[in-house]
C-alpha positions in Angstrom: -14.5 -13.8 -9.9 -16.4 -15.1 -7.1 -19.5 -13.9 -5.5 -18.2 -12.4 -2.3 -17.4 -9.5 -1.8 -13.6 -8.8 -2.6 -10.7 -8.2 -0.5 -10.4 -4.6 -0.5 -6.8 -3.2 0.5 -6.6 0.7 1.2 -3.6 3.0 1.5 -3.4 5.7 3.2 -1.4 8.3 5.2 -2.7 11.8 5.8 0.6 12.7 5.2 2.6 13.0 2.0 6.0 11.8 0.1 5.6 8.5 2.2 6.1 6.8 -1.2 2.2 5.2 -0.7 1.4 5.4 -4.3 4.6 3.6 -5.1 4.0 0.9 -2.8 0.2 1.4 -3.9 0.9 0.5 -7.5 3.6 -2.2 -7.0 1.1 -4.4 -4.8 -1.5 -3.8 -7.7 1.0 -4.8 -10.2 2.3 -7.9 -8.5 -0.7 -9.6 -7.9 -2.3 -9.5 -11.1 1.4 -11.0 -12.0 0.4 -13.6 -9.6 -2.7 -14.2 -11.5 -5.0 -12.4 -8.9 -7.9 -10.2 -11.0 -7.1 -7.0 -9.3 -8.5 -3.6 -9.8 -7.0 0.0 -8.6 -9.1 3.0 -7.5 -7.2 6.6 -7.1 -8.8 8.8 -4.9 -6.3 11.5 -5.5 -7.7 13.0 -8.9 -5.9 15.9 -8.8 -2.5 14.2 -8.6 -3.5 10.6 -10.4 0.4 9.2 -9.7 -1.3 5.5 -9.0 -3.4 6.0 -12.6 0.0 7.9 -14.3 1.8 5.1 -13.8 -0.5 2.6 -15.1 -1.6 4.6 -18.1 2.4 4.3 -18.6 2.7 0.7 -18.2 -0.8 0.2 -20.7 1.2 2.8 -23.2 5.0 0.5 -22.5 2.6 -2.7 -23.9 1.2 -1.4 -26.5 4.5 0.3 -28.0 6.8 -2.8 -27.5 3.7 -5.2 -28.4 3.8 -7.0 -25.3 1.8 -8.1 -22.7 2.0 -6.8 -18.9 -0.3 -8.0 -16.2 -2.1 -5.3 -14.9 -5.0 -4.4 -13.1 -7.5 -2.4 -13.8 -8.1 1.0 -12.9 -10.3 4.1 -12.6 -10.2 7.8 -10.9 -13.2 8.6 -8.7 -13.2 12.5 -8.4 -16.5 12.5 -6.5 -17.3 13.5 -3.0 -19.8 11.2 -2.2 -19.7 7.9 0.2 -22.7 6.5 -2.1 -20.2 7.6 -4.8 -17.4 5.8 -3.7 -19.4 2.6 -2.8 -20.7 2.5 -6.3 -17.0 3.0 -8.0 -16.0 0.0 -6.0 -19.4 -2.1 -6.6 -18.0 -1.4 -10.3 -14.6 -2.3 -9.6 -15.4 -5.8 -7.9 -17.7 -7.0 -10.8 -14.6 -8.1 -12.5 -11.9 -8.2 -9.6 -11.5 -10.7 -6.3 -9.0 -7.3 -4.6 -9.9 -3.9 -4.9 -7.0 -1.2 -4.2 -7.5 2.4 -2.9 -4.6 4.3 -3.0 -5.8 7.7 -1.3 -4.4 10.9 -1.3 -1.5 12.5 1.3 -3.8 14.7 3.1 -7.0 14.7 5.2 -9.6 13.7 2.9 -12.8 12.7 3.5 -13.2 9.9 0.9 -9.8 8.5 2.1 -11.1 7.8 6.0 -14.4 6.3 4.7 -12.2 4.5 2.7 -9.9 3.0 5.3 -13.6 2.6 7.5 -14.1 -0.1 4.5 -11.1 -2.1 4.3 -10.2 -5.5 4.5 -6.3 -4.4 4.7 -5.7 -1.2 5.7 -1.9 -0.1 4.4 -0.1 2.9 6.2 3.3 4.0 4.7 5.4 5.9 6.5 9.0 7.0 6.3 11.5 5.4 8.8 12.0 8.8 10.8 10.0 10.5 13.6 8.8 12.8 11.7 6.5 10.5 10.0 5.8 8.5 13.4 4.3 11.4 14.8 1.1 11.0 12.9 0.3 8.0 15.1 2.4 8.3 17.8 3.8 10.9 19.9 7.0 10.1 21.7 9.1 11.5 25.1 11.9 13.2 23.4 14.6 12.4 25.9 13.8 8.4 25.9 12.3 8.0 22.3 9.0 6.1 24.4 5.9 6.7 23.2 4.3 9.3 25.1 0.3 8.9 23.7 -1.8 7.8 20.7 -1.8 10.5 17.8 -5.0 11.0 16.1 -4.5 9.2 13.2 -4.2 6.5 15.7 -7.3 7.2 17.8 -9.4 7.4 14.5 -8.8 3.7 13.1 -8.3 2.5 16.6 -12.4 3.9 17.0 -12.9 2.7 13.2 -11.5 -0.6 13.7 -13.6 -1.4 17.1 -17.3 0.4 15.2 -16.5 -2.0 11.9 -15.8 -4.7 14.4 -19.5 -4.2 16.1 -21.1 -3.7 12.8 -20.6 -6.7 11.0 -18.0 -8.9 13.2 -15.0 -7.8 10.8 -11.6 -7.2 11.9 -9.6 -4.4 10.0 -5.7 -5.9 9.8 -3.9 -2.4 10.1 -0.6 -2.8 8.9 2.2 0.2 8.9 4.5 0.2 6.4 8.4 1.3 7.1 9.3 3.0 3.6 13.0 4.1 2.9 15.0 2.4 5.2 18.6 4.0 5.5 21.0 1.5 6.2 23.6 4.2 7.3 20.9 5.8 10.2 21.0 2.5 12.3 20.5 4.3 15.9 17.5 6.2 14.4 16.0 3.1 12.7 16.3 1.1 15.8 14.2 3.9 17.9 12.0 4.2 15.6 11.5 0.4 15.5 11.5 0.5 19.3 8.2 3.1 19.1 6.6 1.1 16.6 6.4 -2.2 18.7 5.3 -0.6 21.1 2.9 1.2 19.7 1.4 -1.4 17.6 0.9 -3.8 21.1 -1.3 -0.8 22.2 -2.7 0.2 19.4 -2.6 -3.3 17.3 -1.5 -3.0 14.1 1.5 -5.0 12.2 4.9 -3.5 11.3 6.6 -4.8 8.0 9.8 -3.6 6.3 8.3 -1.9 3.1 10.7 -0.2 -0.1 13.9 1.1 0.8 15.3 4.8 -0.5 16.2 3.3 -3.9 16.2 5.8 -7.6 15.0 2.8 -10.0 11.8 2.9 -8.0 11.2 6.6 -9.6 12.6 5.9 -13.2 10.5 3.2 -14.0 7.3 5.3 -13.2 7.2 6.9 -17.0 7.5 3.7 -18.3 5.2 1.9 -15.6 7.2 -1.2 -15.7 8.3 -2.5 -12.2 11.1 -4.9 -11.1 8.8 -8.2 -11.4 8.9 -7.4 -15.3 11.4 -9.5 -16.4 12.6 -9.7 -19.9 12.0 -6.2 -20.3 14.4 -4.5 -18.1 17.7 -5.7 -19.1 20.5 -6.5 -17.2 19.7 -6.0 -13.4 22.4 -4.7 -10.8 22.9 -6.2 -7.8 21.1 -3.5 -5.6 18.3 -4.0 -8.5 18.0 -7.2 -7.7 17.8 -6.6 -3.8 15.2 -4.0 -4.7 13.3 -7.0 -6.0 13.6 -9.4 -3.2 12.4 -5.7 -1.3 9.1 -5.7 -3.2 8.7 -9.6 -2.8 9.0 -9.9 0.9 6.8 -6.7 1.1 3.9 -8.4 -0.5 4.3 -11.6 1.6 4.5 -9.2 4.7 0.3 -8.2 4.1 -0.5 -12.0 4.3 -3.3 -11.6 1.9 -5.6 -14.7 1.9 -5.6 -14.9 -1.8 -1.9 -15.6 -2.0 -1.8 -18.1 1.4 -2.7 -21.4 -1.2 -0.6 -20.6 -4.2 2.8 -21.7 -4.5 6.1 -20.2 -3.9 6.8 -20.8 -7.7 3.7 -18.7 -8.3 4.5 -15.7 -5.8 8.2 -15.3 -7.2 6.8 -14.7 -10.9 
C-alpha cells in the first residue's frame, strides 16, 4: 500500500431497496479481482447484508478449498465521527480503496461518511419514486421542478470539502434495475436526471439491471466475475456480467485508469 491516503468510495441513499449493498459488494469484489487491496466498511450493523455476503463468500472458499479475491471487511456499530475515522485509519493500513456501504435511512454516520469521500455512489431505482429524493419534478411535463434535500445537502457538502482542502467529491448516481419493457418511463426519468445533474453536477451511469441471479448468489457470496465456479452461464448471465463490468468502468476510479483491458475483464 502506499502512503496516501486511499481512495475512499461511499454508498449511500437515504432511501432503501435501491439494491446499494449489491452494487456495494460487487465493486468491492471486483476490484480486489483486479488486484486492487480493497477493504469494506458496513455502517448498517443491524442489517450487515454488505458483511453477510462476504462472510458467505469467505465460508464458499473455505468449503470448496479455493481461493476468492476479496476484500477485507469490518462492521462499525459506533456513533462516533472520531469512531468512524479511526475504523477507516484501520482499514487503509492495508488497503489503497476504502468502501462504505451505509445504511437506507437517515443516519448520521452515513452523511459524515459521504462528507469524506473520494467517490460518492448513489443508487437509485429507475422510477420517480426514487428520483424524488434529489429531485422533485412538474408532474404534467416530467421537468424538474427544484433540488430535493438530499440534493441540497451534498451540493453544500461538496462546495465546504471543496474550501477545506481543495478536493472535489465526484457524485455519481447510479440507475439500478433498468426495465427494458418501461421505455417511456426510463426515458423521463433519464430526461430529469441530465438535467438535474448539469445543475446539481453529479454523473449518471447505467448500474445493475432487475436480474434474480444477483439475489441467489448472496448465500454463497460468489458473484458473476467468479469464473470456474459457477457453471455453465446463460445468456442473460452473461449480459448480467458485461452489466457489472461496464458499471465499474462507469466510476472512473484512478486506480483502474493504467491497468489493462486484459486486467479489468478478469
Amino acid at each position: 500500500m502506499s502512503s496516501v491516503a486511499p481512495h475512499l468510495i461511499v454508498f449511500a441513499n437515504e432511501k432503501g431497496g435501491t439494491g446499494k449493498s449489491t452494487t456495494c459488494v460487487h465493486t468491492a469484489v471486483a476490484l480486489a479481482a483486479q488486484g486492487v487491496s480493497t477493504a469494506l466498511i458496513d455502517l448498517d450493523h443491524r442489517q450487515r447484508t454488505s458483511a453477510r455476503y462476504l462472510e458467505n463468500r469467505a465460508e464458499t472458499a473455505r468449503r470448496r478449498e479455493i481461493t476468492l479475491p476479496s476484500p477485507s471487511w469490518s462492521v462499525y456499530a459506533g456513533d462516533s465521527t472520531q469512531g468512524l475515522n479511526e475504523a477507516i485509519a484501520q482499514a487503509a493500513m492495508n488497503a489503497d480503496v476504502v468502501i462504505i456501504d451505509t445504511p437506507g435511512r437517515d443516519d448520521a454516520m452515513a452523511r459524515y461518511a459521504a462528507t469524506a469521500a473520494s467517490t460518492l455512489v448513489t443508487p437509485m431505482n429507475d422510477s420517480f419514486v426514487d428520483f424524488d429524493l434529489i429531485g422533485q419534478v412538474d408532474p404534467e411535463n416530467f421537468k424538474v421542478k427544484r433540488l430535493s434535500f438530499y440534493s441540497e445537502l451534498m451540493w453544500e457538502t461538496r462546495k465546504t470539502r471543496a474550501k477545506a482542502d481543495g478536493t472535489s467529491i465526484d457524485w455519481v448516481v447510479l440507475r439500478n434495475r433498468l426495465h427494458h419493457m418501461e421505455a417511456r418511463n426510463q426515458r423521463r426519468v433519464g430526461e430529469a436526471l441530465t438535467e438535474l445533474s448539469k445543475r446539481v453536477g453529479f454523473r449518471v451511469i447505467p448500474g445493475l439491471s432487475e436480474r434474480v441471479i444477483f439475489r441467489e448468489l448472496f448465500p454463497s457470496g460468489l458473484t458473476l466475475l467468479d469464473r470456474g465456479q459457477l457453471g455453465e452461464l446463460g445468456v442473460s448471465h452473461i449480459a448480467a456480467r458485461q452489466e457489472l463490468r461496464e458499471m465499474i468502468a462507469g466510476f472512473a476510479l484512478p486506480m483502474l485508469s493504467e491497468r489493462q483491458p486484459a486486467q479489468s475483464a478478469a
